[in-house]
MIDO-640554 format. One record per atom (N, C-alpha, C): chain; residue number from 0; x, y, z. Coordinates in steps of 0.1 Angstrom, whole numbers. Each point is the difference from the previous one (the first is absolute). Layout:
N
('A', NUM, (X, Y, Z)),
...
//
This chain:
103
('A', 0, (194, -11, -178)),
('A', 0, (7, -12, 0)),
('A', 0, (-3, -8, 12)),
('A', 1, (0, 5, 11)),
('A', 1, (2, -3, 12)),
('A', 1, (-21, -6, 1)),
('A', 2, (-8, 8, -5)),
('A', 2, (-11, -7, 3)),
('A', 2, (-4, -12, -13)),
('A', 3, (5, 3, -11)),
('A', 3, (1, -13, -9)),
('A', 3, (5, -14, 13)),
('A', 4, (11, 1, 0)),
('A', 4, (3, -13, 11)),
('A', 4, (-10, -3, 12)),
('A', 5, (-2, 10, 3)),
('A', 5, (-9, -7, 15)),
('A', 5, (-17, -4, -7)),
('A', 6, (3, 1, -9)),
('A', 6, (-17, 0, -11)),
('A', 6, (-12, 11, 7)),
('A', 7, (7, 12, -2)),
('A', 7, (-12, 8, 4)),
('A', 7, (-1, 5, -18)),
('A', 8, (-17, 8, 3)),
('A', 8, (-4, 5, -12)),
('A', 8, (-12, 11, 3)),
('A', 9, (-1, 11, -8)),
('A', 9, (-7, 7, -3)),
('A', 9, (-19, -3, -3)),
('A', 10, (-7, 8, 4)),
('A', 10, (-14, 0, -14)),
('A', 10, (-3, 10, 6)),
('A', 11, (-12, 6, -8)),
('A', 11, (-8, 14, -5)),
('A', 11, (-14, -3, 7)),
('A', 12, (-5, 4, 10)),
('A', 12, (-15, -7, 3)),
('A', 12, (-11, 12, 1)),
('A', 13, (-11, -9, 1)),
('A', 13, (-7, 10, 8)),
('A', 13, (-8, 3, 19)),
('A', 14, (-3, 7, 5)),
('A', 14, (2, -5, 13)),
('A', 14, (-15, 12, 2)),
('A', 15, (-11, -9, 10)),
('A', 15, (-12, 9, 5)),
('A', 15, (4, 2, 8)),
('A', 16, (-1, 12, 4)),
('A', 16, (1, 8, 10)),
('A', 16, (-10, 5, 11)),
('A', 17, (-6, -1, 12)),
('A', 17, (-4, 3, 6)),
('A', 17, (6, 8, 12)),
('A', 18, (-4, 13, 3)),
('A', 18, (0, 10, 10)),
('A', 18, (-10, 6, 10)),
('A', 19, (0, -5, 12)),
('A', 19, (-13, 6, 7)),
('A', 19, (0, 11, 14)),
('A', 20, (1, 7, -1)),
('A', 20, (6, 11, 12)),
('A', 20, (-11, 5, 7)),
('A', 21, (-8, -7, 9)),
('A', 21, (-16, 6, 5)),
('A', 21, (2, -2, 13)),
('A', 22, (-9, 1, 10)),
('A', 22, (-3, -1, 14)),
('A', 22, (-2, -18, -1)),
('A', 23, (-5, -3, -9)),
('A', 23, (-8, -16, -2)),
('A', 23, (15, -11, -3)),
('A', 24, (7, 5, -7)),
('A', 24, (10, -6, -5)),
('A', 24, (15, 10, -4)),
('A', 25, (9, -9, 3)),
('A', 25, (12, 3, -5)),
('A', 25, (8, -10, -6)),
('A', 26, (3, 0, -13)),
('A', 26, (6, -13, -4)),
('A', 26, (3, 6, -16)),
('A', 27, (12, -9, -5)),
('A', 27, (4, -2, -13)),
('A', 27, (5, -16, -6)),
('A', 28, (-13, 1, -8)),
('A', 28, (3, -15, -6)),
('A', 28, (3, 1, -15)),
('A', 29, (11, -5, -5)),
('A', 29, (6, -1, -14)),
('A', 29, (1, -15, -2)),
('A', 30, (-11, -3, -11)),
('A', 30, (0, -12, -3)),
('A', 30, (5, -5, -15)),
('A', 31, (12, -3, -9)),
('A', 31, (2, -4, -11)),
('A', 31, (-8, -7, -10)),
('A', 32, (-6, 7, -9)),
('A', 32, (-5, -9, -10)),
('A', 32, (7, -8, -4)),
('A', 33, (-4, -15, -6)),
('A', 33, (1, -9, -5)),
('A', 33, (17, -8, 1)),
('A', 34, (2, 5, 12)),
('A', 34, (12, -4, 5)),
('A', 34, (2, -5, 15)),
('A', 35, (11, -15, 2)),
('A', 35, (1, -5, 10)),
('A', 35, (9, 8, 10)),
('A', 36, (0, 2, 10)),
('A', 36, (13, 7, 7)),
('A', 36, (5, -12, 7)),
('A', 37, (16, -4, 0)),
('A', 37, (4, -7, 7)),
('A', 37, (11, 5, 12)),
('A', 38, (2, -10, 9)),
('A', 38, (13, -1, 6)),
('A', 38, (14, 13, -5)),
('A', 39, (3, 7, 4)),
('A', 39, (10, 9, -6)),
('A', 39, (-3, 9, -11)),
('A', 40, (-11, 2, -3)),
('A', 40, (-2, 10, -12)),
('A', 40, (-4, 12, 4)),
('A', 41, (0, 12, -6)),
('A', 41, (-4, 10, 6)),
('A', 41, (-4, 14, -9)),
('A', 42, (-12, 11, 2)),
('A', 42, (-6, 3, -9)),
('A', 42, (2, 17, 3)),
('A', 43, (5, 3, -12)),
('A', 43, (2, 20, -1)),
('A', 43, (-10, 2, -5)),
('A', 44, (-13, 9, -1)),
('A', 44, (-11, 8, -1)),
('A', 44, (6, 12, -5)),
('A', 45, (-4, 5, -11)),
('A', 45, (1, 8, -7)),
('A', 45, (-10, 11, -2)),
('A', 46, (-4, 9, 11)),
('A', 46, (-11, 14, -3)),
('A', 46, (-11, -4, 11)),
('A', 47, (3, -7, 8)),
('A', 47, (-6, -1, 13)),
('A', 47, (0, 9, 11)),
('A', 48, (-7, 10, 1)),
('A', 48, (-7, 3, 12)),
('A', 48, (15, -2, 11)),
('A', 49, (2, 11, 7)),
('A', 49, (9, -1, 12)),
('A', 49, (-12, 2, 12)),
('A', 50, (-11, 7, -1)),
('A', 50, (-3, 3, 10)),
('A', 50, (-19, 2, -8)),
('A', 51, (-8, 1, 10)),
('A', 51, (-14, 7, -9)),
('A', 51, (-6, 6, 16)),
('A', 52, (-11, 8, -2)),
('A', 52, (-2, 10, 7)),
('A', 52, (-14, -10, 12)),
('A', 53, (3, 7, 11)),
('A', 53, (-12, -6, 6)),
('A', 53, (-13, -1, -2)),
('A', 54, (-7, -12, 2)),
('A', 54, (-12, -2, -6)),
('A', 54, (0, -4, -13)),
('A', 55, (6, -2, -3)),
('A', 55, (1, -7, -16)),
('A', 55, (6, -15, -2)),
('A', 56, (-10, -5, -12)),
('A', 56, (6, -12, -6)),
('A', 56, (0, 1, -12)),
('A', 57, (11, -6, -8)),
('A', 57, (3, 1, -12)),
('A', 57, (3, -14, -3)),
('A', 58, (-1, -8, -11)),
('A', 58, (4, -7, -5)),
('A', 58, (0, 1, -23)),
('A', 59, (15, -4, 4)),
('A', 59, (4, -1, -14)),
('A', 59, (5, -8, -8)),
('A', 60, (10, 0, -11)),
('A', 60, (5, -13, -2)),
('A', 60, (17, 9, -6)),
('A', 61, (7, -9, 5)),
('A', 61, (13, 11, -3)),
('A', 61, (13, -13, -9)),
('A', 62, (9, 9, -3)),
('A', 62, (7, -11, -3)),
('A', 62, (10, 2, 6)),
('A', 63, (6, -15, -2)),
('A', 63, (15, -4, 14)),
('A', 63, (13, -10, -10)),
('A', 64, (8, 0, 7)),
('A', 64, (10, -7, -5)),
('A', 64, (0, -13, 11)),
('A', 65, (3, -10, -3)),
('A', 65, (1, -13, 5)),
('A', 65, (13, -9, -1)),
('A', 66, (8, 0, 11)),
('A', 66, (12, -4, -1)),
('A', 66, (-2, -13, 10)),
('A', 67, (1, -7, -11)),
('A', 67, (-4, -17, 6)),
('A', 67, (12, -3, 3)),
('A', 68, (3, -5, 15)),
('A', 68, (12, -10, 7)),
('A', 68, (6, -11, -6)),
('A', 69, (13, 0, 1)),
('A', 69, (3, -9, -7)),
('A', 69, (7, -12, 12)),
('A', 70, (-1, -15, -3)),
('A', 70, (7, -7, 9)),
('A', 70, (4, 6, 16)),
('A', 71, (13, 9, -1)),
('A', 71, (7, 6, 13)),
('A', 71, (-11, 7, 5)),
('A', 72, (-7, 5, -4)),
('A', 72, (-11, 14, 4)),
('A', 72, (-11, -10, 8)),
('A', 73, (-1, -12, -6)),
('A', 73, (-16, -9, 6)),
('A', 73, (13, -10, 7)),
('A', 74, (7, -2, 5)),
('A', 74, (6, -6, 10)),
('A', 74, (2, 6, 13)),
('A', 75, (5, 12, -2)),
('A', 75, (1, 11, 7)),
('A', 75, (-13, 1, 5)),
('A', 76, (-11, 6, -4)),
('A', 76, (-15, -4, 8)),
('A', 76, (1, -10, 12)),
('A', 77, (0, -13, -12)),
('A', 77, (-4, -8, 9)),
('A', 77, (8, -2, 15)),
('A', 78, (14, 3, -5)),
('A', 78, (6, -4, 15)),
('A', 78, (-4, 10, 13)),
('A', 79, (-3, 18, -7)),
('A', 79, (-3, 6, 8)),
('A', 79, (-12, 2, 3)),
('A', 80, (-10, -14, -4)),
('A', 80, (-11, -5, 6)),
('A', 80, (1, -7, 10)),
('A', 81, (7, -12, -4)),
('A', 81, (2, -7, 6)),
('A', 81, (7, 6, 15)),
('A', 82, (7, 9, 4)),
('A', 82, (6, 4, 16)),
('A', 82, (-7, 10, -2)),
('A', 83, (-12, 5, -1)),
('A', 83, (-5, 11, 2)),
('A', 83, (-14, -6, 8)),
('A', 84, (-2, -13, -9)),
('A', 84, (-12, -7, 8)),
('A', 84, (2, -9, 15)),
('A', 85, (19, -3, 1)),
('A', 85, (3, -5, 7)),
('A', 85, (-2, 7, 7)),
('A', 86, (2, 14, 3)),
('A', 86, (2, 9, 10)),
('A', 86, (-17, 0, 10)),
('A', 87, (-6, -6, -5)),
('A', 87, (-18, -1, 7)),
('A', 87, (2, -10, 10)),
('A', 88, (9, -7, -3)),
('A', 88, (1, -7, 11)),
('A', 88, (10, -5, 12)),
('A', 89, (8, 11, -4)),
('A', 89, (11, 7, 12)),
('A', 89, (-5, 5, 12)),
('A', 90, (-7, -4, 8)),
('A', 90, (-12, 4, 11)),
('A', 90, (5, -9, 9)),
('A', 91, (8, 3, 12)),
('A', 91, (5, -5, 10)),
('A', 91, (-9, 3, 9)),
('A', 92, (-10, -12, 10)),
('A', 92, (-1, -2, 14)),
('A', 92, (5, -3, 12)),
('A', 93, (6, 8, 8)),
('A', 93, (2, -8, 10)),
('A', 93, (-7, 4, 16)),
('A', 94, (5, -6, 10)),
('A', 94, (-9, -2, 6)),
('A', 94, (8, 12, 12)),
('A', 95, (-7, 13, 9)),
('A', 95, (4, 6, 3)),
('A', 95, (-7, -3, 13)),
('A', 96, (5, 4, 14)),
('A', 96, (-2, -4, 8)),
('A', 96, (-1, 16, 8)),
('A', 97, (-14, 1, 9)),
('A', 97, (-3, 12, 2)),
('A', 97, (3, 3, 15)),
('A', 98, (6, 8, 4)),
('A', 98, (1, 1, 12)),
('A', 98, (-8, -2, 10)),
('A', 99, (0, -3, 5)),
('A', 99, (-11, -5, 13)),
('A', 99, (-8, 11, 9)),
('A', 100, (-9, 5, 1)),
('A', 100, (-2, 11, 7)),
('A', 100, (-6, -7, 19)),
('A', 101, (10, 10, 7)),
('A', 101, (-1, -3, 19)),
('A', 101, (-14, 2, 1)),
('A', 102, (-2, -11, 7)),
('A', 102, (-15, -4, 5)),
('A', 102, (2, 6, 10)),
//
């Protein structure tokens, strides 16, 4: 009930998977087929890999659940974008005055 009102919703997708665990690289990139990701949405992977063994890359294609934001979820973003980007420029200067060293 509670996500009917804020307009969130469900879908079924599919998502590539890449895993690379080497001396060269370390990274995991999950990219969604044929789907936008927005502001407040967020993606559960279903048979993905927790971990893979050193020296190895694997890439697959897995499926995920997609629980798209509704209204409160992409407001909520934004505002905690908004003071999160403020915070870059909370950088106070002032002017410190050094002790004088006896000549």
């Amino acid at each position: 009930m509670i996500d009917w009102l804020l307009g969130r919703r469900t879908e079924e997708i599919l998502v590539d998977l890449d895993l690379e665990q080497t001396s060269d690289s370390l990274h995991a990139y999950s990219i969604p087929v044929g789907v936008e990701v927005r502001p407040g949405d967020e993606i559960v992977m279903h048979g993905a890999p927790a971990s893979i063994p050193f020296g190895e890359r694997r890439t697959m294609q897995v499926r995920a659940t997609l629980r798209r934001g509704g209204w409160f979820d992409r407001a909520l973003v934004h505002i905690a974008g908004f003071f999160t980007f403020a915070e870059l420029f909370n950088v106070g200067f002032e002017d410190i005055e050094l002790p004088q060293e006896a000549a």
